[in-house]
TORSE-645387 format. One record per residue (C-alpha): residue number from 1; residue in three letters; z, x, y. Coordinates in steps of 0.1 Angstrom, whole numbers, m for minus. Example, Ala and Ser with C-alpha at 12.3 -4.5 7.8 and 13.67 -1.06 7.14 Angstrom:
TORSE-645387
1:ALA:78:123:m45
2:SER:71:137:m11
end
This chain:
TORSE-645387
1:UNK:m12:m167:164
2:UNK:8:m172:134
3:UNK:m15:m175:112
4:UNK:m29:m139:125
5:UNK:9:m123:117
6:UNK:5:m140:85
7:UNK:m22:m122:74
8:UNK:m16:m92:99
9:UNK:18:m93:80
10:UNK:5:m98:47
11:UNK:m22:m71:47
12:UNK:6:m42:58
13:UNK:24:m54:24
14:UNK:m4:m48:2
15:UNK:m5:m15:15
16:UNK:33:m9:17
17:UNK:43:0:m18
18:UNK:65:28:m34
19:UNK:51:49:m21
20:UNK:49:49:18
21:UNK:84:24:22
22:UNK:102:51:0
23:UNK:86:78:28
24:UNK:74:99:m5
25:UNK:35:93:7
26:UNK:44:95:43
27:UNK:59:132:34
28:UNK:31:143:12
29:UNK:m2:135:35
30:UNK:13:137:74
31:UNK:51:154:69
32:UNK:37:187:54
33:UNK:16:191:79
34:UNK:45:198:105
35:UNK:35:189:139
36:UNK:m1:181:131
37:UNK:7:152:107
38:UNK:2:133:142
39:UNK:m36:139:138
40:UNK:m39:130:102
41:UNK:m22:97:112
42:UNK:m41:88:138
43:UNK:m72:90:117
44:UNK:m57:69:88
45:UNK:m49:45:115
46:UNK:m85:41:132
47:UNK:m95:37:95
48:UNK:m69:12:88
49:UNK:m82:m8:118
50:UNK:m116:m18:109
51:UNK:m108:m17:70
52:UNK:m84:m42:76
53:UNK:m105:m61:96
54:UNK:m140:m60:74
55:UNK:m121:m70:39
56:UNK:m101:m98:51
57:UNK:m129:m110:73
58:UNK:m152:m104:39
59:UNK:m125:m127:18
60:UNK:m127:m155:43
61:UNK:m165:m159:41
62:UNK:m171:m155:7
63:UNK:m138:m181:m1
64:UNK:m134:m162:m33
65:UNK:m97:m156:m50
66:UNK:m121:m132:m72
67:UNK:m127:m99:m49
68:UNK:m158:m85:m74
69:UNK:m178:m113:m62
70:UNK:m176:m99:m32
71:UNK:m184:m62:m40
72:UNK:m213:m65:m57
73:UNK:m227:m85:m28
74:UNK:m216:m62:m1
75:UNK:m227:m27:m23
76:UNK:m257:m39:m46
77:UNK:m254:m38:m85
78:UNK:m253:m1:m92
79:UNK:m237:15:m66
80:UNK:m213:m21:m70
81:UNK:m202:m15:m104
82:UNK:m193:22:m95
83:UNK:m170:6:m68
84:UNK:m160:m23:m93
85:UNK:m148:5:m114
86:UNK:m130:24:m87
87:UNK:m115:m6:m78
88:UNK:m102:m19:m113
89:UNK:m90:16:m118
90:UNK:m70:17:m88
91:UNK:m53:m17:m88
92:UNK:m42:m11:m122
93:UNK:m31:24:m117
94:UNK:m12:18:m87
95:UNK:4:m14:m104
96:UNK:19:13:m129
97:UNK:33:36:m100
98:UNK:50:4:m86
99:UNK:67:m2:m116
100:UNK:73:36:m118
101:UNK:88:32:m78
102:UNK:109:0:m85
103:UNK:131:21:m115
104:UNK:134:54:m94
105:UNK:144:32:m57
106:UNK:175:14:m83
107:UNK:181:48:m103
108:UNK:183:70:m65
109:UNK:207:42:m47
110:UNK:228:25:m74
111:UNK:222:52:m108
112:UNK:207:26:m130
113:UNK:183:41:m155
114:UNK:147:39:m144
115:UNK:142:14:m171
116:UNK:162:m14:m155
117:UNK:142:m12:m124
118:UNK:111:m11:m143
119:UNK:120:m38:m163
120:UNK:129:m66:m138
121:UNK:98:m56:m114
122:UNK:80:m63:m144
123:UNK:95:m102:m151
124:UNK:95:m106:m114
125:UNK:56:m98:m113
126:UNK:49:m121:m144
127:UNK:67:m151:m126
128:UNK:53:m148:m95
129:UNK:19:m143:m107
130:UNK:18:m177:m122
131:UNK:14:m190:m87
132:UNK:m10:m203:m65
133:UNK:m30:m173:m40
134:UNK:m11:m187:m12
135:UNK:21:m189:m20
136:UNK:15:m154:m31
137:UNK:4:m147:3
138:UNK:34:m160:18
139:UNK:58:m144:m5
140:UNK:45:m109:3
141:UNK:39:m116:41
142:UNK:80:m128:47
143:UNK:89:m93:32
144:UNK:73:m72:54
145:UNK:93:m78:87
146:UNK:124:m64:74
147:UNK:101:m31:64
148:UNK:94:m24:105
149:UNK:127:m31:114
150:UNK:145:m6:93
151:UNK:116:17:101
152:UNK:125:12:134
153:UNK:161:17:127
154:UNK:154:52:109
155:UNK:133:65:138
156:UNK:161:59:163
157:UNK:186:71:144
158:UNK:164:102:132
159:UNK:157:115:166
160:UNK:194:108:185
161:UNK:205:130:154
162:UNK:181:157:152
163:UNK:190:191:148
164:UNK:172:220:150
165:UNK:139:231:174
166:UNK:108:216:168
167:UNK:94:246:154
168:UNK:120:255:129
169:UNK:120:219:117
170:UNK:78:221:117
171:UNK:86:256:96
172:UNK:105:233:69
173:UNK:81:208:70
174:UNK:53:230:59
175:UNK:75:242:34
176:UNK:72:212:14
177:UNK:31:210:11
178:UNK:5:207:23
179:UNK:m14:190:m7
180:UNK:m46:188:12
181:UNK:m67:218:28
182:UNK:m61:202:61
183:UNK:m47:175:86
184:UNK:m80:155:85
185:UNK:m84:156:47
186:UNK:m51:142:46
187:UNK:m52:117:70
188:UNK:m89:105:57
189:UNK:m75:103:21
190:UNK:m45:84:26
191:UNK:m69:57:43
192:UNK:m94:59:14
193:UNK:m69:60:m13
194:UNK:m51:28:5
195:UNK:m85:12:9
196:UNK:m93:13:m27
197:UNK:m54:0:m31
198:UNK:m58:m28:m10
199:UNK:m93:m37:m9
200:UNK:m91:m63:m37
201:UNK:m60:m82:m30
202:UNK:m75:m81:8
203:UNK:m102:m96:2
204:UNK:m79:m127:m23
205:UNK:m57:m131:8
206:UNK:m91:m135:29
207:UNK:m101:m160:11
208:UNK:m71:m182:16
209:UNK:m85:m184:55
210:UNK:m111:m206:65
211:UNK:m115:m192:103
212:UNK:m134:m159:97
213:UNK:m122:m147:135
214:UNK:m85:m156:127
215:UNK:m94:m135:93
216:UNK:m105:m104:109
217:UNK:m77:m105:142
218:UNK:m53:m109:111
219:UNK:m64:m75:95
220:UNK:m74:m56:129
221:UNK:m37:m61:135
222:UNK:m25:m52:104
223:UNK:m43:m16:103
224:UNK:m28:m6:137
225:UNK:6:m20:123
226:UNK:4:0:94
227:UNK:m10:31:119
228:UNK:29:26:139
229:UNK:47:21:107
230:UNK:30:54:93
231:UNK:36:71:125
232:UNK:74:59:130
233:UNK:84:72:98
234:UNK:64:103:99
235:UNK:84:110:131
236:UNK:118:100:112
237:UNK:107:125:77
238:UNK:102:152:102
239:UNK:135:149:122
240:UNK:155:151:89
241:UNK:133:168:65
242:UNK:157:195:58
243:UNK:181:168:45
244:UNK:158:146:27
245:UNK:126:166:20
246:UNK:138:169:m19
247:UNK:145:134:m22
248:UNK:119:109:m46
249:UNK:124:83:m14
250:UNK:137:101:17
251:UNK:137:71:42
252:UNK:166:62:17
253:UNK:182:90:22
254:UNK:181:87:59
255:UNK:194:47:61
256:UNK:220:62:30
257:UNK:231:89:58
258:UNK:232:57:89
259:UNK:251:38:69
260:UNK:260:32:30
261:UNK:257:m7:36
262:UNK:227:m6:52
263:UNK:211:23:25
264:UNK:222:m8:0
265:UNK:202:m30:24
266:UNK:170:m14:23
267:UNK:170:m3:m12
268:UNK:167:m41:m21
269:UNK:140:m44:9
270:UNK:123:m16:m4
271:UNK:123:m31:m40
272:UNK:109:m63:m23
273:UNK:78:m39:m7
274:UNK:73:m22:m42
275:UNK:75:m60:m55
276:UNK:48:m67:m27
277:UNK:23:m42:m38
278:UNK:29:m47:m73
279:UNK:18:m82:m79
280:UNK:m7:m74:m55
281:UNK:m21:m53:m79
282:UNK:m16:m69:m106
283:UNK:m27:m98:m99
284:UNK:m64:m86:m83
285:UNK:m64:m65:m113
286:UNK:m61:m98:m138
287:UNK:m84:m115:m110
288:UNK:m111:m99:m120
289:UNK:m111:m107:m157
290:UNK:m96:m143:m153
291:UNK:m94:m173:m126
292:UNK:m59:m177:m118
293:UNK:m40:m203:m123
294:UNK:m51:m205:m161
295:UNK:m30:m199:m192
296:UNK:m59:m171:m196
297:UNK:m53:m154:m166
298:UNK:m8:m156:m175
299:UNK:m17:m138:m211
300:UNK:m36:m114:m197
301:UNK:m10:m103:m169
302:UNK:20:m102:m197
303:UNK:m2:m77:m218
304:UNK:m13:m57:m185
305:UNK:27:m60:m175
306:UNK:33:m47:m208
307:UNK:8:m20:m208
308:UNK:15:m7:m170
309:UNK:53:m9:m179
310:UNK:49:19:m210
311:UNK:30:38:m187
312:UNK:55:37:m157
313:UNK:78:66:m176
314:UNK:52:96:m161
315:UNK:77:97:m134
316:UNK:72:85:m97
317:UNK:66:117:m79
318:UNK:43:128:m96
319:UNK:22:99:m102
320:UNK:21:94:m61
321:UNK:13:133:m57
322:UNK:m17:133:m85
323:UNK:m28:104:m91
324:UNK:m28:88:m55
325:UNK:m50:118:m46
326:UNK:m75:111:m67
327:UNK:m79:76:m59
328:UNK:m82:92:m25
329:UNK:m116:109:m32
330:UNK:m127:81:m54
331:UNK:m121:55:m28
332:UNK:m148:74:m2
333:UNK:m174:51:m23
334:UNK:m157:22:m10
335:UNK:m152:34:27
336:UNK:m192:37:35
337:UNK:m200:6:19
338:UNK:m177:m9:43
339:UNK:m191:9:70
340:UNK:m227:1:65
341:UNK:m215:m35:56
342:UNK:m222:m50:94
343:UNK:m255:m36:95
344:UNK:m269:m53:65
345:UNK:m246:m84:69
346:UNK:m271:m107:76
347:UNK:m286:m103:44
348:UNK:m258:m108:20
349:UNK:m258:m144:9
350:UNK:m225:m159:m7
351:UNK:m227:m192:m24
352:UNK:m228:m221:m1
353:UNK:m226:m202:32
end
């Protein structure tokens, strides 16, 4: 059992960056959509659930800390290095809006220029890089608890508070988007963007369990945990977007209204989810070129730190709002390999299984 909330735990980190902790996702693809945001997250959330499951269950048979391995078996060699591509893309790309995330959370809670955040994200990756996959792992999974329970915290407090009728607050909420055509677009976007975000390191943490089944409980559970988180703070955004709907990280702004001590709190636990996705990234990103654990693989993450920390100044907000939806679209590739996947299973071979 623990070792399914491990993984269950670990999995909603890789996906938990900047972005959806700071509630700047969560307003973009489900807030905007007033009311109906409800049906775009319930179809992230199905998607979640058997993503999850499939690419940590993938990791853990293939017992690979190299997720490419794995895609070209599961998608063939064309239609693999098109995913390859999206993938190496994405994990470096959304490395660079971590770093972005980490000096806007410090600039919006304590007024540090964005540089200082970026900066010490950047050293903190580097070091924690140099580890083994597991204690990776671990260090990303013991974060994430403190996520749900200020999530929880916000919800409460949003909702005892709330002011206004539903409809003038969904009225607000619409004001600030949609970005998508509709609730469905958005809801199948964010779970094909996130897909293409996590797949890699998903399949790295996989591969640090040997039990397949406890593998693919561990990310079943993390999908539907990342479906509540999604919905909880969707519900919180949307009960105070007048106050917070022009902020870079409005669950901030709602803990900042709770209490200044515990808006102090969770702007360090939110650096610790940015922190969680960015090695994430970066790691699976120098994964792919390196076998970690080899003064190749630490040379090649201090230029990619260097290079994703130049890049970082585009500014947060709008490297979620563009940049995030493109990923989106690209990251439908990934999805119906993933779904044909089972049916051809028996087929793939890995080495020595």
């Amino acid at each position: 059992m623990m070792k399914i909330f491990v993984i269950a735990s670990a999995f909603i980190g890789v996906i938990v960056g900047a972005g959806f902790a700071s509630g700047q996702e969560v307003l973009q693809y489900f807030t905007s959509f007033g009311t109906w945001g409800i049906l775009a997250a319930f179809v992230s959330t199905v998607l979640f659930a058997y993503v999850g499951m499939m690419l940590v269950w993938l990791g853990s048979r293939a017992q690979t800390t190299s997720y490419n391995e794995v895609i070209y078996k599961i998608s063939g060699k064309y239609f693999g290095f098109i995913v390859d591509c999206v993938l190496v893309f994405t994990v470096f790309g959304v490395g660079v809006v971590m770093l972005a995330g980490a000096g806007a959370n410090l600039n919006q809670q304590f007024g540090l220029p964005h540089i200082v955040g970026a900066v010490l994200m950047s050293v903190l990756v580097l070091l924690t890089g140099m580890l083994k996959v597991d204690k990776v792992v671990a260090i990303i999974s013991s974060i994430t608890p403190f996520l749900i329970l200020f999530v929880i915290i916000i919800s409460i407090y949003s909702f005892t508070t709330m002011d206004g009728s539903f409809s003038e607050l969904d009225s607000t909420a619409r004001s600030h988007g949609p970005f998508f055509p509709n609730w469905f677009i958005a809801g199948l976007n964010y779970a094909t963007f996130n897909t293409s975000v996590g797949a890699a390191m998903s399949i790295v943490m996989g591969s640090a369990e040997k039990d397949r089944k406890t593998a693919a409980i561990g990310g079943l559970v993390g999908g539907i945990g990342l479906g509540a988180l999604i919905l909880l703070s969707h519900f919180a955004i949307f009960a105070k977007i007048e106050e917070v709907g022009n902020l870079e990280m409005p669950m901030l702004g709602i803990m900042n209204n709770v209490s200044p001590i515990l808006g102090t709190i969770m702007a360090i636990v939110l650096f610790g989810m940015i922190f969680n996705t960015a090695i994430s990234m970066f790691f699976a990103f120098v994964a792919r070129f390196a076998k970690a654990e080899t003064k190749k693989f630490n040379i090649i993450l201090a230029v990619t730190l260097i290079a994703g920390f130049i890049l970082s100044f585009v500014g947060f907000t709008d490297l979620v709002s563009k940049f995030y939806t493109l990923i989106g679209y690209m990251g439908l590739a990934l999805i119906v390999v993933l779904i044909i996947t089972p049916f051809r299973i028996k087929k793939i071979k890995f080495d020595d299984k």
